[in-house]
N, C-alpha and C positions, 0 to 999 in steps of 0.2 A: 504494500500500500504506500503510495507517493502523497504526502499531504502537501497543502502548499499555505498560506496564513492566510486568514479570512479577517483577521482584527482584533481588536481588545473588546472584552465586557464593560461597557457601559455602567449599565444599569440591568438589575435581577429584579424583576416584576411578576410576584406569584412563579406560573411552570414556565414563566420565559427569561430569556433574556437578552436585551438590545446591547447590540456588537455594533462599534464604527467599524465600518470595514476600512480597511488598510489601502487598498488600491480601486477607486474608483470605478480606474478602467476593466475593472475586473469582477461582475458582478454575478453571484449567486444565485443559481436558478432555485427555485421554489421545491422544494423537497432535498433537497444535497444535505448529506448527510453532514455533521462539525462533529470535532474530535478535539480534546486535549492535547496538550503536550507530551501528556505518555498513551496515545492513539485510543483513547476511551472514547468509547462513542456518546456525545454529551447529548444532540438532540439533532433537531432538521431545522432548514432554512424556511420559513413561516410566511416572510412577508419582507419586503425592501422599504424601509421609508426612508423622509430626511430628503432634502435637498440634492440635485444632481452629484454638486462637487463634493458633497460629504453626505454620502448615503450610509443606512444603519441598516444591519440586515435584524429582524427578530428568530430570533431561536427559540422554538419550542422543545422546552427540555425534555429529556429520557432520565439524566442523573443530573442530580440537583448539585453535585458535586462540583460546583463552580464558583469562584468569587469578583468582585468588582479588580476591573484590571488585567485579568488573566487572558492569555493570547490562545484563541483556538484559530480548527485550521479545517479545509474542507479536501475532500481526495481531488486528487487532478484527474480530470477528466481523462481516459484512454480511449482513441478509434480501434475498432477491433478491424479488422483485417479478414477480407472472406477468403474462404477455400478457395481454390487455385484446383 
């Protein structure tokens, strides 16, 4: 599994929690799975808000196990490659 950074925790609201994503240009499709720093699967991408240049992705959490501050990270996408 290749992760790549999705951002900092924000803010922890009830089972979510709002992440600044890191790279604008880089946004979050709607289910993509987020992961800690030791590959825990923390929750899924929920919802994108926040302004163009500084978008917040919402995480809906799976483990609560998260604090304000804390860097998660989403898998990189892979093309698969058809049979030949």
């Amino acid at each position: 599994m290749r992760l790549i950074p999705l951002g900092s925790v924000n803010h922890i609201l009830d089972e979510t929690a709002v992440v600044k994503i890191k790279d604008p240009l880089n946004i979050p499709r709607f289910g993509r799975r987020v992961y800690d720093e030791r590959k825990r699967l923390i929750g899924v991408v929920a919802d994108v808000i926040g302004p163009v240049s500084q978008p917040f992705a919402v995480v809906k959490l799976k483990l609560r196990d998260v604090s304000p501050g804390e860097e998660l990270y989403i898998e990189i996408e892979t093309r698969r490659r058809g049979r030949v």
